[in-house]
C-alpha positions in Angstrom: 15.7 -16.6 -9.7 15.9 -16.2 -5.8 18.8 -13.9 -4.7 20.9 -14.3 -1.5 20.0 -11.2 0.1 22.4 -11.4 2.9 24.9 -11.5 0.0 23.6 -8.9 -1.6 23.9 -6.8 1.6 27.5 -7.8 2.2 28.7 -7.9 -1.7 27.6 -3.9 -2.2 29.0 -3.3 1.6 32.5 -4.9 0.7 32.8 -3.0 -2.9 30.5 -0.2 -2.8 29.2 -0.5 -6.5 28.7 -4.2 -7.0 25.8 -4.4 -10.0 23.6 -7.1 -11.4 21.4 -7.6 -14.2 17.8 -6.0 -13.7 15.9 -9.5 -13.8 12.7 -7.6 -14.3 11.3 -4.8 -16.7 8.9 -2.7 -14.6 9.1 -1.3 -11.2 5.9 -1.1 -8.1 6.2 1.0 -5.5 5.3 1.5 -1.7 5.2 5.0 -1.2 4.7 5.9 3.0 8.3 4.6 4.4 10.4 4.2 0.7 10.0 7.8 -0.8 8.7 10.0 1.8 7.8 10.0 5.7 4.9 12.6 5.9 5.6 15.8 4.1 9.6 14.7 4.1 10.8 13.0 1.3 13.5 10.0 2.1 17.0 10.9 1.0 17.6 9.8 -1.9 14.0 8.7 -3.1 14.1 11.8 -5.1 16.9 11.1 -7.2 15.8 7.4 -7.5 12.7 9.0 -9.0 14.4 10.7 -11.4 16.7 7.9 -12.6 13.8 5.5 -13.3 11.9 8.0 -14.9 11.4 6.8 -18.1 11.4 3.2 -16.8 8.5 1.6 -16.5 6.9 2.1 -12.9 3.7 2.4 -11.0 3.0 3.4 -7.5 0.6 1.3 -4.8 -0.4 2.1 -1.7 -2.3 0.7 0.9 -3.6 4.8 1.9 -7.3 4.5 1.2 -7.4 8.1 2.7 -6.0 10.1 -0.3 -8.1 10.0 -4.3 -4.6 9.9 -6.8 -5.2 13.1 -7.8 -4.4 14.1 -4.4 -1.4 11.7 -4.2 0.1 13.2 -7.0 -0.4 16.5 -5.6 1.7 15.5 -2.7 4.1 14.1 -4.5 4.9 17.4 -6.6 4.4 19.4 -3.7 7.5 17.5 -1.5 9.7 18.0 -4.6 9.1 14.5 -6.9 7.9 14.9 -10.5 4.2 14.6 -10.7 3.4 10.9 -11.8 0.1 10.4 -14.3 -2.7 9.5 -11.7 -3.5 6.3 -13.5 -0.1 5.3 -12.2 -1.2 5.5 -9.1 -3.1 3.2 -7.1 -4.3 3.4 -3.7 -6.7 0.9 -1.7 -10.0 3.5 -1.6 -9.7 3.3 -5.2 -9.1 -0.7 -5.7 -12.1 -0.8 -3.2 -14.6 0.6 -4.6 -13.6 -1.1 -8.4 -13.9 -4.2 -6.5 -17.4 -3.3 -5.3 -18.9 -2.0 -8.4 -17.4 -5.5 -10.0 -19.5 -7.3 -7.1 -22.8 -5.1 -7.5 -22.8 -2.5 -9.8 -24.6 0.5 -8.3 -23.8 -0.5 -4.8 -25.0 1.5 -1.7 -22.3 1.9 1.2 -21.7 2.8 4.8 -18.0 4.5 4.6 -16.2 4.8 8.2 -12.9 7.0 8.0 -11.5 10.0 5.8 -13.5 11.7 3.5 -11.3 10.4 0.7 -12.3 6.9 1.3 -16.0 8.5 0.8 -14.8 10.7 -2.6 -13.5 6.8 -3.8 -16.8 4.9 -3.0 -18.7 7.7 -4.5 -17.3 7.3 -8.4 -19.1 3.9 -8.2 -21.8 3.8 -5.6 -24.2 5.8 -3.5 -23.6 6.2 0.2 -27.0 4.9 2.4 -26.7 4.8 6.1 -29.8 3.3 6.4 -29.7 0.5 3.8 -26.2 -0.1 2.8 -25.0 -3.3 0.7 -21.5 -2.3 2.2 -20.0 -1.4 5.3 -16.4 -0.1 4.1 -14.0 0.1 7.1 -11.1 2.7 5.9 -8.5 4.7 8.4 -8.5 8.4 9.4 -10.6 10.1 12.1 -14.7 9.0 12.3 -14.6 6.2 14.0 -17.1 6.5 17.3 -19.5 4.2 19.3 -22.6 5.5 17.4 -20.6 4.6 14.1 -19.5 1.4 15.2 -23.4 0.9 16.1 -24.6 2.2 12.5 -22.3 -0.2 10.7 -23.1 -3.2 13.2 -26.9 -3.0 12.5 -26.4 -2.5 8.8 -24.3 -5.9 9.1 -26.7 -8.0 11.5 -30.6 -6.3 10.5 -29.4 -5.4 6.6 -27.4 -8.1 5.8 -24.6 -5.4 4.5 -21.2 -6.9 4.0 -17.9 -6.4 6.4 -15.1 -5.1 4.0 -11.6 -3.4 4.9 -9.8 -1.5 3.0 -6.5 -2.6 4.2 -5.7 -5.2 7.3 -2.6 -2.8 8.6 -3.0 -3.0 11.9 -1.0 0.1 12.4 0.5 3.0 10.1 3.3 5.4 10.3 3.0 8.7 10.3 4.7 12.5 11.0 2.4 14.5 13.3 3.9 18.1 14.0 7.4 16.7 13.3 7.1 13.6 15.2 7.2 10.3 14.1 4.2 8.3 15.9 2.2 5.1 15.2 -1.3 5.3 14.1 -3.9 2.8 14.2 -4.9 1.2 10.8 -7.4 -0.6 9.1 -7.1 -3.5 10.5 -7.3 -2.4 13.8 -10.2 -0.1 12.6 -12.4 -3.2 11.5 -11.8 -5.1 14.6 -14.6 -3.7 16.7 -17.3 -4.2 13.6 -15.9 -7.9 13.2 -16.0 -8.8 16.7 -19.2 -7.5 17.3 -20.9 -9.0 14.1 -18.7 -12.1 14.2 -18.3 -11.3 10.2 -14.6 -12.0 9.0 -14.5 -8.7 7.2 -13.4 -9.1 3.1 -9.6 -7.1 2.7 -9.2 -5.3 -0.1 -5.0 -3.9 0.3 -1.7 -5.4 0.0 -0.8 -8.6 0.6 -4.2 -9.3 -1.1 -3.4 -9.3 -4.5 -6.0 -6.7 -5.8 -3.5 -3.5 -5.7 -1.0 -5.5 -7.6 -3.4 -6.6 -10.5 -4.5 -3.5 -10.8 -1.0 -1.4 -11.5 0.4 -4.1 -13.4 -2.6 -4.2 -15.9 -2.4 0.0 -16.3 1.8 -0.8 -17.1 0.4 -3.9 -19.4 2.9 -6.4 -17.6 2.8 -9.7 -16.2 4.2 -10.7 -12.4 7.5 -12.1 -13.2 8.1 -9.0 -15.1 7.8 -6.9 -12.3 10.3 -6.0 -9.2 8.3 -4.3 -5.8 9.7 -1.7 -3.6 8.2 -2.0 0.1 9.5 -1.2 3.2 6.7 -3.8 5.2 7.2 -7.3 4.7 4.0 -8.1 6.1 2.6 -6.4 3.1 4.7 -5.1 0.7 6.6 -8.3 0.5 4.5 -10.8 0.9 1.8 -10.0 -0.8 4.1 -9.8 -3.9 5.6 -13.4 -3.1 2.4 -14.4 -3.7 1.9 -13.4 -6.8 5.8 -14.5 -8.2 6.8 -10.9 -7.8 10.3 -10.3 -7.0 10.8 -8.0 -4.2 13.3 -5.7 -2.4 12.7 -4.4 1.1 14.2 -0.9 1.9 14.7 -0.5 5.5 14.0 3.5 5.4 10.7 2.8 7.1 8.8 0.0 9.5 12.1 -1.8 9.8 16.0 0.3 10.5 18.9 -1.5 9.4 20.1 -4.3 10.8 16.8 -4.8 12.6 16.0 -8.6 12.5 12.8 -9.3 10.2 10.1 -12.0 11.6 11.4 -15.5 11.5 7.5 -16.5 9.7 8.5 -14.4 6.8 9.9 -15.1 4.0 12.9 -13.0 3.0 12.7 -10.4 0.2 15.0 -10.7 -2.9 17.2 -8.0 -1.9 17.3 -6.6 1.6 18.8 -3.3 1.0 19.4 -0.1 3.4 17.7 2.4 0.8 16.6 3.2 -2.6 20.4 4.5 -3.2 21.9 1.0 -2.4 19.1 -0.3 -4.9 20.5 1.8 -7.5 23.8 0.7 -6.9 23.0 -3.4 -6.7 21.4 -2.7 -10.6 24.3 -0.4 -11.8 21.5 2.4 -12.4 
């Protein structure tokens, strides 16, 4: 059932603790822009945390950088309870399942943080020289005589063009300051230009990240409510897949800030995780 999400907004603005039945029975969520910004978490995602605790929930990300162990860690370090890791699921790891489904025992030619590498490695062996794969991730490593490695595995191996994720940029907190950082979209660009190979993407709004965690919570999509704060992602990608969706403008988007007219708008348009709580009486 679509909500009015401009009456949403307006009904919780006009009575402060307007509720409505929970039209779903498990929660996914963004993580980067909805609970924390760097090492900070969001006010409020702490307590939202703890109040959907023992409600189903699982969290997606399009980070290929981090291995969940390591997202955990971060999570218990910035004051959240530590989630079960197989809660957790980022695009390193939904890439290299994906890969190992495609060719089991796959080599690979990994460009960005070393997590992306730790990911591959569960499933395949990395091969410079001979790659099946040419995995395009974010983080630092990018280079001309990379960019030349992975563009003659592509053209003179026949190695495939795969992203992790197409965000062309990603937020983050670099000695206090907010700044923009390029992403994997903007990462692959140079490989697909070169090769002319439309790269295979692996993150949100593909719809890989989203089977994934709602197979480990053993629901279906219109069960399921997602969390985002990028509708170019988060939201759409969900849409999709006949996932209700909330956008929380604590991240890409500030309150009030006009989405893109192309997209569709979320079921609830909501300030922040607290105003969530408050819409579904939690």
């Amino acid at each position: 059932m679509k909500q009015n999400s401009e009456q949403n907004l307006s009904e919780v603005g006009q009575a402060g603790a307007v509720t409505q039945k929970r039209p779903f029975t498990a929660i996914l969520l963004d993580m980067d822009g909805v609970l924390f910004h760097g090492m900070e978490p969001i006010d409020g995602a702490i307590a939202f945390m703890e109040i959907i605790a023992d409600f189903p929930h699982a969290f997606i990300t399009n980070n290929p950088i981090r291995l969940p162990q390591a997202v955990a860690d971060k999570l218990e370090h910035i004051g959240f309870k530590r989630p079960l890791e197989k809660f957790i699921v980022t695009a390193g790891e939904a890439t290299a399942s994906w890969l190992a489904q495609q060719k089991p025992g796959f080599t690979f030619f990994a460009v960005g943080a070393k997590g992306l590498r730790q990911s591959l490695s569960q499933y395949g062996n990395e091969d410079p020289e001979n790659a099946d794969f040419v995995v395009i991730g974010e983080g630092e490593g990018i280079d001309y005589s990379v960019i030349t490695t992975g563009i003659n595995l592509i053209l003179k191996k026949g190695a495939k063009l795969i992203s992790t994720n197409p965000d062309t940029t990603v937020d983050a907190v670099i000695q206090g300051k907010r700044r923009v950082l390029p992403g994997g979209g903007a990462l692959v660009a140079p490989f697909a230009a070169a090769t002319g190979q439309t790269p295979v993407t692996i993150g949100k709004p593909e719809s890989l990240l989203y089977e994934m965690a709602m197979q480990v919570l053993g629901v279906k999509a219109s069960d399921c409510l997602m969390i985002g704060d990028r509708p170019d992602t988060d939201i759409i990608g969900a849409q999709k897949l006949g996932i209700k969706t909330a956008l929380v403008r604590t991240g890409r988007f500030a309150p009030g800030e006009a989405l893109p007219q192309c997209m569709q708008k979320p079921d609830w348009d909501v300030n922040s995780l607290s105003e969530l709580l408050r819409v579904f009486g939690w």
